[in-house]
DSSP file (Angstrom, degrees, kcal/mol; ACC not computed):
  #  RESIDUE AA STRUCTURE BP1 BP2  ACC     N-H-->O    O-->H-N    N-H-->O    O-->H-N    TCO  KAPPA ALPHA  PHI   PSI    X-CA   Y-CA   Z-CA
    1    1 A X              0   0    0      0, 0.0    24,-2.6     0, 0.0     2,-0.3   0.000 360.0 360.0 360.0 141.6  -12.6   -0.5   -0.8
    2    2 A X  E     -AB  24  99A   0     97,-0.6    97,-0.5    22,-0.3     2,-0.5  -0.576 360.0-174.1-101.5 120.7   -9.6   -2.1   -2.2
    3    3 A X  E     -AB  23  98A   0     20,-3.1     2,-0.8    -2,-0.3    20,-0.7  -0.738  11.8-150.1-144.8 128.0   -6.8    0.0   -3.1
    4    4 A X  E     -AB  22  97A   0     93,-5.7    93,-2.0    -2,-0.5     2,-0.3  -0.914  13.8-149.6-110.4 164.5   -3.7   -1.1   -4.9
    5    5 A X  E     -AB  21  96A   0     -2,-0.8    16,-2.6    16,-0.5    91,-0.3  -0.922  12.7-132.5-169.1  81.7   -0.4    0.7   -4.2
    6    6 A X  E     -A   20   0A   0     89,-3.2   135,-0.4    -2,-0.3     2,-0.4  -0.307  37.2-151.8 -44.6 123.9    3.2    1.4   -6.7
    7    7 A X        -     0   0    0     12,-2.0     2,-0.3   133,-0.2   133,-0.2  -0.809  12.0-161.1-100.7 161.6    6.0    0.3   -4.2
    8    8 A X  E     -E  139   0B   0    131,-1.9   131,-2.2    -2,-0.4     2,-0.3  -0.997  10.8-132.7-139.9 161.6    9.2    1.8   -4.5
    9    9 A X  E     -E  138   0B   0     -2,-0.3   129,-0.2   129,-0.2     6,-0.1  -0.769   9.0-142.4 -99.2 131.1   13.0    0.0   -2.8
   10   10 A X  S    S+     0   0    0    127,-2.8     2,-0.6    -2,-0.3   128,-0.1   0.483 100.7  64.7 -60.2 -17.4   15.7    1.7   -0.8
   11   11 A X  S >  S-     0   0    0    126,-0.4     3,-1.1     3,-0.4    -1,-0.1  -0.930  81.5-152.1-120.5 127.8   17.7   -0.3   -2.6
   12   12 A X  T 3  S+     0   0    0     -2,-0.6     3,-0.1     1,-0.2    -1,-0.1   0.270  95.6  50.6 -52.8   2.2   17.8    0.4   -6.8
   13   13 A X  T 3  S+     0   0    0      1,-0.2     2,-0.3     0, 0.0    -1,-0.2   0.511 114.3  29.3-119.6 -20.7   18.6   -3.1   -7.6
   14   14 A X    <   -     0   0    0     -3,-1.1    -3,-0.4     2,-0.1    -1,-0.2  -0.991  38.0-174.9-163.5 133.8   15.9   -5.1   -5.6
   15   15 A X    >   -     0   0    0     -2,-0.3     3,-0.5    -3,-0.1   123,-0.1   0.335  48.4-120.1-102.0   8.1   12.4   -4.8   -4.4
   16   16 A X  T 3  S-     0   0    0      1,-0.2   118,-0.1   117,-0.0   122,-0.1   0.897  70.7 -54.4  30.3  74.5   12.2   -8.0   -2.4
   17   17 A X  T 3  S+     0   0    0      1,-0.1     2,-0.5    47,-0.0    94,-0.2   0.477 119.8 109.0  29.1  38.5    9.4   -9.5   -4.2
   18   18 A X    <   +     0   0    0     -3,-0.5    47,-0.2     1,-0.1     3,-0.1  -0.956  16.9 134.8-125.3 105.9    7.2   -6.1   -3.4
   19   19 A X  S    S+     0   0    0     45,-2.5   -12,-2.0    -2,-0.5     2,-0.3   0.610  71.8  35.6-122.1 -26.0    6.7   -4.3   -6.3
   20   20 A X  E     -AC   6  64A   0     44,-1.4    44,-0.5   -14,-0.2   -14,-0.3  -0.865  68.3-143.3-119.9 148.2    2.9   -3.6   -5.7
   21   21 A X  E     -AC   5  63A   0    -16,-2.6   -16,-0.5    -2,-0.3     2,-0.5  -0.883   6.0-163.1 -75.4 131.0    0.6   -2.8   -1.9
   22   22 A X  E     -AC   4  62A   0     40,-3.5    40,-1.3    -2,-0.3     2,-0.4  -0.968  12.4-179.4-122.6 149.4   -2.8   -4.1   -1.7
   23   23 A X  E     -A    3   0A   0    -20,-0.7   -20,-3.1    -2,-0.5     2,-0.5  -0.855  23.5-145.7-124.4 129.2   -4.8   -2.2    1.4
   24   24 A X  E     -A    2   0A   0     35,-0.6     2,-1.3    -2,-0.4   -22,-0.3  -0.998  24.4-152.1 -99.9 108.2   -8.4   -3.3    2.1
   25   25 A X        -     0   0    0    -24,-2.6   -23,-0.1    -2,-0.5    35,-0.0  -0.612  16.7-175.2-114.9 116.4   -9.5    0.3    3.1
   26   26 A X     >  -     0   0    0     -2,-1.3     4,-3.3     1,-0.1     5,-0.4  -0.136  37.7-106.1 -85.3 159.4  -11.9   -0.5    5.1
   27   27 A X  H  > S+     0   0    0      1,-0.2     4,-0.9     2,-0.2    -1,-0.1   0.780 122.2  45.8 -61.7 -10.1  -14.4    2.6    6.7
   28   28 A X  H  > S+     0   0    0      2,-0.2     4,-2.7     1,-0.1    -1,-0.2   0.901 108.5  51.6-104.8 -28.1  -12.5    2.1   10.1
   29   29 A X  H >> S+     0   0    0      1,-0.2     4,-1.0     2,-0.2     3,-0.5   0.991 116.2  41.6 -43.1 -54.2   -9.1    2.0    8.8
   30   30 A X  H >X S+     0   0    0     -4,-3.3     3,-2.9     1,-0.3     4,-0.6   0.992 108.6  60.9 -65.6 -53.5   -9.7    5.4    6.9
   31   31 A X  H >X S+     0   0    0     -4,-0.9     4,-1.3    -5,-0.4     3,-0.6   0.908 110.8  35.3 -67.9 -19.4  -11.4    6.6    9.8
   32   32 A X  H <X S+     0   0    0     -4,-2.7     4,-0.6    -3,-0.5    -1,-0.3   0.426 115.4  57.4 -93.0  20.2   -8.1    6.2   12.1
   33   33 A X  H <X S+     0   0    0     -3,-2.9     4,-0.6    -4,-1.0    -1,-0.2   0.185 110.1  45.3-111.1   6.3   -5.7    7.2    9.0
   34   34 A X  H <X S+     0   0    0     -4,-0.6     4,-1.2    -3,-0.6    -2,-0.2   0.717 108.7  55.9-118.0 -21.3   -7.9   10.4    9.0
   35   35 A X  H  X S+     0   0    0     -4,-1.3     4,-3.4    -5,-0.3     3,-0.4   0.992 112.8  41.3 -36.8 -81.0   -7.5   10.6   12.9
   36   36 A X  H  X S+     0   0    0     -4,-0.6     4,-0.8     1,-0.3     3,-0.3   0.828 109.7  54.9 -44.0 -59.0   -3.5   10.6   12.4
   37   37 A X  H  X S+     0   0    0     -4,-0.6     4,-1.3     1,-0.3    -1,-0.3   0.720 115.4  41.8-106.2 -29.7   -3.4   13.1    9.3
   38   38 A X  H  X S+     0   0    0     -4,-1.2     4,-3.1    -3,-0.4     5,-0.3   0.878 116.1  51.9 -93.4 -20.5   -5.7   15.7   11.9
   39   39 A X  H  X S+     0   0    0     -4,-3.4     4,-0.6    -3,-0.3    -2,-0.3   0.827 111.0  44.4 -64.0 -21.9   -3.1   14.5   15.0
   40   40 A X  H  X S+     0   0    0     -4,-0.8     4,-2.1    -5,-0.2    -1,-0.2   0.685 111.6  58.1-106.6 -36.7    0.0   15.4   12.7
   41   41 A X  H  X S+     0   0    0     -4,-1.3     4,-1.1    -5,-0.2    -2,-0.2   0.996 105.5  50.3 -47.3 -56.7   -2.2   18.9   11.9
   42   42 A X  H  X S+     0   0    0     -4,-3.1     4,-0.8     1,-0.3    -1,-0.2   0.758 110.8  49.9 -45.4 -42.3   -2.2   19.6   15.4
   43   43 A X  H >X S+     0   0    0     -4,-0.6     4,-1.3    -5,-0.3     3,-1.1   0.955  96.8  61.7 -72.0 -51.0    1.3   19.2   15.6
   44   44 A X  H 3< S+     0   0    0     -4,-2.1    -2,-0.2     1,-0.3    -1,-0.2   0.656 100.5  58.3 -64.6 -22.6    2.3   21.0   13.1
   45   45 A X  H 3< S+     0   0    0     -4,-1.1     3,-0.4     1,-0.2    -1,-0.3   0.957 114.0  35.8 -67.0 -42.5    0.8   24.0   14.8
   46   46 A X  H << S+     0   0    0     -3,-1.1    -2,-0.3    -4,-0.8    -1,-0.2   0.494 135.2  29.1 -84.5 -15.4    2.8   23.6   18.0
   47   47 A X    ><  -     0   0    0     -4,-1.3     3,-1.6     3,-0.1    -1,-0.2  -0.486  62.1-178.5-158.1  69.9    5.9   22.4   15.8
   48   48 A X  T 3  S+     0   0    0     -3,-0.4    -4,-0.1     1,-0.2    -1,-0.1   0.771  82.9  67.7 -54.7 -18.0    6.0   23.8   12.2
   49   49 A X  T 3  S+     0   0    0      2,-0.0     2,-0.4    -5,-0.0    -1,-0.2   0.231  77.4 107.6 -64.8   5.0    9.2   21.7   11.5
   50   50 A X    <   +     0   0    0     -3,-1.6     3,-0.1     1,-0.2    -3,-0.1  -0.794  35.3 166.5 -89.0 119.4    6.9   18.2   11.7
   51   51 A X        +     0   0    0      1,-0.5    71,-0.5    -2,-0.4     2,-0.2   0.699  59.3   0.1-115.5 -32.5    6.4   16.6    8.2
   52   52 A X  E     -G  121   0C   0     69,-0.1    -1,-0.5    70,-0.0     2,-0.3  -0.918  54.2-139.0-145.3-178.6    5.2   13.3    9.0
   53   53 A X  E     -G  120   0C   0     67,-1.0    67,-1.1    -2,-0.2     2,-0.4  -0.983  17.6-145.1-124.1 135.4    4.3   10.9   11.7
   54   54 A X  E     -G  119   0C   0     -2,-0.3     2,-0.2    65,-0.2    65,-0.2  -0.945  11.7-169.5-105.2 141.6    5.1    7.1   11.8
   55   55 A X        -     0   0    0     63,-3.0     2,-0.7    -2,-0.4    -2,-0.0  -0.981  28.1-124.6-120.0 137.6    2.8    4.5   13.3
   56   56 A X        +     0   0    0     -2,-0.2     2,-0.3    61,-0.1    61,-0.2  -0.659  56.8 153.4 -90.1 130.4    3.8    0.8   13.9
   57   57 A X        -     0   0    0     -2,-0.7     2,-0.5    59,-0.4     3,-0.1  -0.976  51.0-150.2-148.2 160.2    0.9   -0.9   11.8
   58   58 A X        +     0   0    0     -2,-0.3     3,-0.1     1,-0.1    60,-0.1  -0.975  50.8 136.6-118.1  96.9   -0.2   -4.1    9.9
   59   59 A X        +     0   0    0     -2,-0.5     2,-0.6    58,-0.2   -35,-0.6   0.522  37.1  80.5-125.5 -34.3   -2.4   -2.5    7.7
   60   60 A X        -     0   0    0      1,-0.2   -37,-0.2   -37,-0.2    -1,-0.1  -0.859  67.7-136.8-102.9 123.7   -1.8   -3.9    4.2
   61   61 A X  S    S-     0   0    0     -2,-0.6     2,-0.5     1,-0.2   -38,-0.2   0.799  71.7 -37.1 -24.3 -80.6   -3.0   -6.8    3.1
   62   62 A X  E     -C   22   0A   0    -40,-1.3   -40,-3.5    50,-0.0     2,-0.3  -0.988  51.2-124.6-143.6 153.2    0.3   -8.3    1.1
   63   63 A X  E     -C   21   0A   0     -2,-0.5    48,-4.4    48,-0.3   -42,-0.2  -0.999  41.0-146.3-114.6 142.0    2.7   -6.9   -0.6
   64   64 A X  E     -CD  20 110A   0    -44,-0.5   -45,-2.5    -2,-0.3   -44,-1.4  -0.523  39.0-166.2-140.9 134.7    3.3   -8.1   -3.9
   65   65 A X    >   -     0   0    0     44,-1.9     3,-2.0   -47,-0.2   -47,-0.0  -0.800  11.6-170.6-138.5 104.3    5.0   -9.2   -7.3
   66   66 A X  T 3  S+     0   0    0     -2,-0.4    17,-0.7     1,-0.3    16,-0.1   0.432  87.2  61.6 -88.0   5.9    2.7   -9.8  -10.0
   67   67 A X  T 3  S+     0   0    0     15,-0.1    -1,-0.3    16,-0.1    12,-0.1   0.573  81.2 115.9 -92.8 -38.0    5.7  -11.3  -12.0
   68   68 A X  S <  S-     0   0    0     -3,-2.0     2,-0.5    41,-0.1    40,-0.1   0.054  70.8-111.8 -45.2 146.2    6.2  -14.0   -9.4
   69   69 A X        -     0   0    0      1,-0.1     2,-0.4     2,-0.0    -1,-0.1  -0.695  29.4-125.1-111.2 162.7    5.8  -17.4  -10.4
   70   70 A X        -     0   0    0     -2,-0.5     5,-0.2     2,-0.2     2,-0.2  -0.862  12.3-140.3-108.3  98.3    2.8  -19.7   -9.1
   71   71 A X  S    S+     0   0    0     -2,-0.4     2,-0.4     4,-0.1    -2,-0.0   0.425  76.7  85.5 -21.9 -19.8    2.8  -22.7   -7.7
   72   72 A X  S    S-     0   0    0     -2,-0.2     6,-0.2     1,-0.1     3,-0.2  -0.760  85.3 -95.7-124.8 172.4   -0.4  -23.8   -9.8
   73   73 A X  S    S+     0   0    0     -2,-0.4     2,-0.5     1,-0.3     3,-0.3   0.565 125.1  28.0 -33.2 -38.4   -1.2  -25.4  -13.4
   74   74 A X  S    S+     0   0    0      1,-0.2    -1,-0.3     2,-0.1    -2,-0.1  -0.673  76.0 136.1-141.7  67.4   -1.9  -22.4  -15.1
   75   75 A X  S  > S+     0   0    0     -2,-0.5     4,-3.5    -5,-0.2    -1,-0.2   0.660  75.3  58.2 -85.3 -20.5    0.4  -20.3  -12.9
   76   76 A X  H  > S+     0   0    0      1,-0.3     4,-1.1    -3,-0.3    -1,-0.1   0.725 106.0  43.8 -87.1 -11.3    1.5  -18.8  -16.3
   77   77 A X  H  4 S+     0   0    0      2,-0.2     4,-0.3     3,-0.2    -1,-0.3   0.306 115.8  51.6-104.1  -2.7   -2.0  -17.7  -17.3
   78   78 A X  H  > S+     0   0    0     -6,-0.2     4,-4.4     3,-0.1    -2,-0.2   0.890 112.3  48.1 -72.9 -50.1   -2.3  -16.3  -13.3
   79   79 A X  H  X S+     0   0    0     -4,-3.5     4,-2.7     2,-0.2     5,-0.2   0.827 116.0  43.3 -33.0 -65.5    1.0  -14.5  -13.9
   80   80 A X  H >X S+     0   0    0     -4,-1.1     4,-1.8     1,-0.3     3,-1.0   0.941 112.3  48.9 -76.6-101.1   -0.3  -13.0  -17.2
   81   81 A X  H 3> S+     0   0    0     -4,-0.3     4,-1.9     1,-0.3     5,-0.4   0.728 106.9  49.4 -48.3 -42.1   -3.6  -12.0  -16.3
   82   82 A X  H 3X S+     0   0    0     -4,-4.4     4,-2.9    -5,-0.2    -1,-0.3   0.980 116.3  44.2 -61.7 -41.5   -3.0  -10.1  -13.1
   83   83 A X  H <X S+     0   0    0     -4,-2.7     4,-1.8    -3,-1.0     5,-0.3   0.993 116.0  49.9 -63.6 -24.8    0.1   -7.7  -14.8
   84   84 A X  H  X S+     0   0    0     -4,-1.8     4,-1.7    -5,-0.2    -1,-0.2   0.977 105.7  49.6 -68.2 -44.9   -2.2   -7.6  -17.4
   85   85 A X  H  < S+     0   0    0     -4,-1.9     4,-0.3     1,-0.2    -1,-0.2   0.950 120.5  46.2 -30.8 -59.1   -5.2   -6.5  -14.7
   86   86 A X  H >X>S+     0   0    0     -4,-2.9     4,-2.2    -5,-0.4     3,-1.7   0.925 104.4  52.4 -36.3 -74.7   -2.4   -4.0  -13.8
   87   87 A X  H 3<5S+     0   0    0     -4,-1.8     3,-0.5     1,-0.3    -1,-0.2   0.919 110.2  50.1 -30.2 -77.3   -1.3   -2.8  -17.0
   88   88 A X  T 3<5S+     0   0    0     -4,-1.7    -1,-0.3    -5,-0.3    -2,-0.2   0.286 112.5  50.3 -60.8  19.1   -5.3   -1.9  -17.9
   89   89 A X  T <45S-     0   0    0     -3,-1.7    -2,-0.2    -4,-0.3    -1,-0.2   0.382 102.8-144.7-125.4 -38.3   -5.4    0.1  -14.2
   90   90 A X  T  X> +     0   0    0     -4,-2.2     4,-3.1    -3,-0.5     5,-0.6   0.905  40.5 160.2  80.0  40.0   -2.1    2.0  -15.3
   91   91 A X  T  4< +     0   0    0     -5,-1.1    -1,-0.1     1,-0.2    -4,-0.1   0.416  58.3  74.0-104.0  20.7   -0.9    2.0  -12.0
   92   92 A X  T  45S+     0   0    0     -5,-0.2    -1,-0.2    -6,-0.1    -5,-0.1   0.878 108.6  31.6 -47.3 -70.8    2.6    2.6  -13.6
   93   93 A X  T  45S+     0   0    0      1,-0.1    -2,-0.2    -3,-0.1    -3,-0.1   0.784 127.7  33.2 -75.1 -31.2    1.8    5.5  -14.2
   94   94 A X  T  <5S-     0   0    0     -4,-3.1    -3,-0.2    -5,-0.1    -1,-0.1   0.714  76.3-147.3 -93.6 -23.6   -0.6    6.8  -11.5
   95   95 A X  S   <S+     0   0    0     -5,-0.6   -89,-3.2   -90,-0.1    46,-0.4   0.352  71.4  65.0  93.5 -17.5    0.7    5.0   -8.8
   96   96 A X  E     +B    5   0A   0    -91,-0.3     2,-0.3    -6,-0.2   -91,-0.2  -0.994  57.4 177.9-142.9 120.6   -2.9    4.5   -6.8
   97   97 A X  E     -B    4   0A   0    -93,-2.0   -93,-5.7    -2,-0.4     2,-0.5  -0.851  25.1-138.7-162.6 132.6   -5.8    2.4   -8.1
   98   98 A X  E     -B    3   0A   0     -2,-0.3   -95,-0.2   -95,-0.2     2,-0.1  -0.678  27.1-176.9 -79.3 112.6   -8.8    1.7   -6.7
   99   99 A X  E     -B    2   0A   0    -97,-0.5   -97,-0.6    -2,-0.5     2,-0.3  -0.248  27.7 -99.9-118.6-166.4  -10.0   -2.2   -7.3
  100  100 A X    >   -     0   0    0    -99,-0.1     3,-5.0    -2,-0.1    -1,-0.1  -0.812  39.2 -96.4-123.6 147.2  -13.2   -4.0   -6.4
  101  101 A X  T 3  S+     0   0    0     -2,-0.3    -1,-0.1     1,-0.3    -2,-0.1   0.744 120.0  59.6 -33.8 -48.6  -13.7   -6.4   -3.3
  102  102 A X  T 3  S+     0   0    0      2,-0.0     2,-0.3  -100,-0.0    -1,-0.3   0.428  71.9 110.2 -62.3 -24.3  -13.0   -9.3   -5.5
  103  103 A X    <   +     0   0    0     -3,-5.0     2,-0.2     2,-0.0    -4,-0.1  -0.616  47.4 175.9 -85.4 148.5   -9.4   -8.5   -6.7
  104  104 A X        -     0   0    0     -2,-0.3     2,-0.5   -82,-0.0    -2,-0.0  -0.795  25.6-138.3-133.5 166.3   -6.9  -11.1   -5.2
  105  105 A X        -     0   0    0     -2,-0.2     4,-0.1   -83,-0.0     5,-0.1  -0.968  30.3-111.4-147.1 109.8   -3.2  -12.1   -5.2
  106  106 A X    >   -     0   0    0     -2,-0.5     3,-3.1     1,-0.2   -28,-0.0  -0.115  23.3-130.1 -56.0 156.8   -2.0  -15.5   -5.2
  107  107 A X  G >  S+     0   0    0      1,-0.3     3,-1.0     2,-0.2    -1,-0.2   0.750 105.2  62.0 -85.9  -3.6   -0.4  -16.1   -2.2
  108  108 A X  G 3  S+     0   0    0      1,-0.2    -1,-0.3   -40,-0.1    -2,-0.1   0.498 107.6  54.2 -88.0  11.8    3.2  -17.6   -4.0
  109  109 A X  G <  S+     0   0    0     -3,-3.1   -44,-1.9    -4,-0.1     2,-0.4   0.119  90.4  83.6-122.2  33.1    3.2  -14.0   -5.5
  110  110 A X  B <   -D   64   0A   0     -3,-1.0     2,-0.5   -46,-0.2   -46,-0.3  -0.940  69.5-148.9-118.3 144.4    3.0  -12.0   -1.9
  111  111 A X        -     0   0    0    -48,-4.4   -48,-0.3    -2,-0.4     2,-0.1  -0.915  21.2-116.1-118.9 119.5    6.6  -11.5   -0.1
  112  112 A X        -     0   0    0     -2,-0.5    20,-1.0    19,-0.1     2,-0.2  -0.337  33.7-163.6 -60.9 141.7    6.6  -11.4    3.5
  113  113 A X        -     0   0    0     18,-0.3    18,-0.2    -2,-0.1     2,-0.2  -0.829  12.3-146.2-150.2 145.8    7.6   -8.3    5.5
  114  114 A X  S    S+     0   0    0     16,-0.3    16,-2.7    -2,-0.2    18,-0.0  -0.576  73.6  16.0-122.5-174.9    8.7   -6.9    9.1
  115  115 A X        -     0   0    0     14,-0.2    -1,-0.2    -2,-0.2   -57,-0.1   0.618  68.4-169.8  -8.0  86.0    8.2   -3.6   10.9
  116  116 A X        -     0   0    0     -3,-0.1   -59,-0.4    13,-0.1    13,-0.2  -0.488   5.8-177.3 -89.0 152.7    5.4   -2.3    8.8
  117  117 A X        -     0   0    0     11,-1.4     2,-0.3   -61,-0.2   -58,-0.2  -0.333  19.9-146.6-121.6-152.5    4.7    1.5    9.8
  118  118 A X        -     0   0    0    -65,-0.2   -63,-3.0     8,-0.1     2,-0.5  -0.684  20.5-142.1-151.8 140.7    2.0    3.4    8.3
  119  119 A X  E     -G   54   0C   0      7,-1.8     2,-0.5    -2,-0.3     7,-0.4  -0.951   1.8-146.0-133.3 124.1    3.2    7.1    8.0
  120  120 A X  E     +G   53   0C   0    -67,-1.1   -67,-1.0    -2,-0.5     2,-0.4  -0.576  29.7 170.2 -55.7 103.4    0.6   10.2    8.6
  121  121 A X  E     -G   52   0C   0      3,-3.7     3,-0.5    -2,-0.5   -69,-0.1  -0.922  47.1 -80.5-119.1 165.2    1.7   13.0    6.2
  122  122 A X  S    S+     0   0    0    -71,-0.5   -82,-0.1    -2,-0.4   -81,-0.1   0.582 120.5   8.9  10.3 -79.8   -0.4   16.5    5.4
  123  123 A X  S    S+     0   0    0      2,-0.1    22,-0.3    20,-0.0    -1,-0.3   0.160 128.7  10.2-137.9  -5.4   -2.8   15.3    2.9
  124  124 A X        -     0   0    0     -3,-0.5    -3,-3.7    20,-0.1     2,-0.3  -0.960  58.9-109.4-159.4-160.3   -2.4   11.4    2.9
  125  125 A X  B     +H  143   0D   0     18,-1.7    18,-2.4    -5,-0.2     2,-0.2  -0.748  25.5 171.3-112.0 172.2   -1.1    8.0    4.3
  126  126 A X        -     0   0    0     -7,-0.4    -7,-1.8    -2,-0.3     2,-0.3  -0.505  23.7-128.6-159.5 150.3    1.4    5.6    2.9
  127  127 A X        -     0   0    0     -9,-0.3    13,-1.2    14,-0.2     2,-0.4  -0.630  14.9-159.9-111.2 130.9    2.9    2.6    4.3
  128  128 A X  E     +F  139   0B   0     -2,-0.3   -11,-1.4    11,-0.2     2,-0.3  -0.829  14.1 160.5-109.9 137.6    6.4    1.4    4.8
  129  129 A X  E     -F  138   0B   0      9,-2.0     9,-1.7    -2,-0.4     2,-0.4  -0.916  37.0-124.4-151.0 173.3    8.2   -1.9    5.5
  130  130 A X  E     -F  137   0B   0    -16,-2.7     2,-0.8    -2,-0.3   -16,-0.3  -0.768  34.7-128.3-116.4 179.7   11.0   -3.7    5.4
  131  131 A X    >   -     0   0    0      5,-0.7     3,-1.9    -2,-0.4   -18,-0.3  -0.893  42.7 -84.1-121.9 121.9   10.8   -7.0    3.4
  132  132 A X  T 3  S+     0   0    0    -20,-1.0     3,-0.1    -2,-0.8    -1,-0.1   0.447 109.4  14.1 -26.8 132.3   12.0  -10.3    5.2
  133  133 A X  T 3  S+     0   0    0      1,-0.2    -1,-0.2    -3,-0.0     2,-0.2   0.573 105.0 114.2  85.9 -20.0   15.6  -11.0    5.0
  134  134 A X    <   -     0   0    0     -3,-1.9    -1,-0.2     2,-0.1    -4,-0.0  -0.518  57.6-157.7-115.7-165.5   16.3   -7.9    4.0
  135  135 A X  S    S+     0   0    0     -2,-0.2     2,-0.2    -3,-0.1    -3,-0.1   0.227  75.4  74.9-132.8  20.7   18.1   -4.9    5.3
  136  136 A X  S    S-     0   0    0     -5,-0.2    -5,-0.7  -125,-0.0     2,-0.4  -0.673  74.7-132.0-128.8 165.7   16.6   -2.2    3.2
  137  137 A X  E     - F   0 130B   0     -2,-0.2  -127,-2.8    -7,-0.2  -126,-0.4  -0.952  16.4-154.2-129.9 157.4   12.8   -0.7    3.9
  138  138 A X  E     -EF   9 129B   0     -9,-1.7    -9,-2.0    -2,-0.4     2,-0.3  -0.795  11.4-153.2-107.1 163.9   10.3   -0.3    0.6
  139  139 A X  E     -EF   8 128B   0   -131,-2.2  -131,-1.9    -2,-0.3   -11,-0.2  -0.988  10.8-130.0-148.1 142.3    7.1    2.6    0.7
  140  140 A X        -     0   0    0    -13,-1.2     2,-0.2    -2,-0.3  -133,-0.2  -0.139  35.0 -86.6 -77.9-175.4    4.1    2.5   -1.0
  141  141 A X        -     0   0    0    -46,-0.4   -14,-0.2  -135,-0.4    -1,-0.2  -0.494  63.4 -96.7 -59.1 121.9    2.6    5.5   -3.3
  142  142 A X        -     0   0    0     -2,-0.2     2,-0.5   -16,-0.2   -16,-0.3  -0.233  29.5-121.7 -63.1 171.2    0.7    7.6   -0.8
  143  143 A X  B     -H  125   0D   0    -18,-2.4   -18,-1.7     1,-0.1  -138,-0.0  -0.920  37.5-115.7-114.4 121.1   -3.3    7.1   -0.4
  144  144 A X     >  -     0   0    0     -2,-0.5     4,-1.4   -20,-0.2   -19,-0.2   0.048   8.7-124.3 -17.9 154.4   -5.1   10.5   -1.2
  145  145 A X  H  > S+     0   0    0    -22,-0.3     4,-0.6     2,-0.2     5,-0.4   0.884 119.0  55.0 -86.2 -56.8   -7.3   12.7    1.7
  146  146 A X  H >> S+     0   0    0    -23,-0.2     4,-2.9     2,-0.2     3,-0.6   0.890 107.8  44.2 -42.2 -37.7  -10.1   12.4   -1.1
  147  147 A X  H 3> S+     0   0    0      1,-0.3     4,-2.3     2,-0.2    -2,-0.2   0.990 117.9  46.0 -81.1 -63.1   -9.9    8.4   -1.3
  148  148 A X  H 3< S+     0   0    0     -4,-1.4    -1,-0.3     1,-0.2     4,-0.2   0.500 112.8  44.8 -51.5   5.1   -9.7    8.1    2.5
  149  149 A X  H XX S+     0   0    0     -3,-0.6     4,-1.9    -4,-0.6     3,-0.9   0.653 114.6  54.9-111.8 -45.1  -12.6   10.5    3.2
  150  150 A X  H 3X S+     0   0    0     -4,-2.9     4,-0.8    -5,-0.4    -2,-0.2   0.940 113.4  41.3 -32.6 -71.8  -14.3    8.4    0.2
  151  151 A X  H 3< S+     0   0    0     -4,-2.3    -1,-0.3     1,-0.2    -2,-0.2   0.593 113.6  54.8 -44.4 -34.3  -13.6    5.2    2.3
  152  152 A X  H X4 S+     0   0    0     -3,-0.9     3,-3.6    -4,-0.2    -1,-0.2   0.914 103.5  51.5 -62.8 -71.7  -14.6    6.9    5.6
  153  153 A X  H >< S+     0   0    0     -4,-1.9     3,-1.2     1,-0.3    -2,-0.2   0.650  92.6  73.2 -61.3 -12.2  -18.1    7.9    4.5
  154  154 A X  T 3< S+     0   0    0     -4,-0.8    -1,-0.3     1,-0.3    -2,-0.2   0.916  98.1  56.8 -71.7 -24.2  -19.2    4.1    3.2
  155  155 A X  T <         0   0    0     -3,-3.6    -1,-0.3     1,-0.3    -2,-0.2   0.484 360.0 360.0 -97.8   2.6  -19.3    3.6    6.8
  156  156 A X    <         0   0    0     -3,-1.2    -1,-0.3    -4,-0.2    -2,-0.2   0.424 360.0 360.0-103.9 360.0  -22.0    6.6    7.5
């Protein structure tokens, strides 16, 4: 499963070409993100003051600016058609949208990134990074416990 991702910036002025996540979650990723979310339960008995956990991971596919421009002939009709792909997913508003093996991201519109975490909270995941070059970290939209138990169970 495919899942794309709302970023948001520590810094208000600049995303560093990450405005979007895409995650392939795949049945063994979800099955260690569901791992982490019962290890952070555990804790939280022994330690009610624990709200999340961070893990250092490479877990998302790129992150992404669907605005970026494109190296190829009809980069303006790539441009156009993915925000529009966006746009009809709403993932303005929702934050979280689930796509199909198939959807892809030219690679002149993905921005490279250091110390990606993936951080365990309560009832989901979402992933944090800092974006090359810069000095500031972005975090995706958290991933639902439903969408990762979804993702889990393709693999049973």
């Amino acid at each position: 499963m495919r899942v794309i991702l709302k970023v948001t910036s520590g810094n208000e002025h600049y995303s560093g070409g990450c405005e979007y996540a895409l995650l392939d979650l795949t049945p063994e990723l979800a099955a260690l993100a569901l791992r982490r979310i019962a290890v952070l339960k555990d804790l939280e008995k022994r330690d009610p003051h624990i709200d999340e956990t961070h893990y250092w991971a490479h877990f998302v596919v790129c992150y992404f600016d669907p605005w970026a421009g494109s190296e190829a002939e009809d980069g303006e009709n790539a441009i156009s058609e993915l925000a529009d792909k966006l746009d009809e997913l709403m993932i303005e508003e929702n934050g979280v949208a689930c796509v199909g093996e198939d959807f892809s991201v030219a690679p002149s519109q993905c921005s490279a990134v250091e110390c990606e975490r993936m951080i365990a909270r309560a009832d989901s995941v979402a992933f944090t990074a800092i974006p090359r070059h810069c000095s500031f970290r972005i975090e995706t939209r958290e991933v639902p416990l439903a969408t990762i138990e979804s993702a889990a169970a393709a693999a049973r």
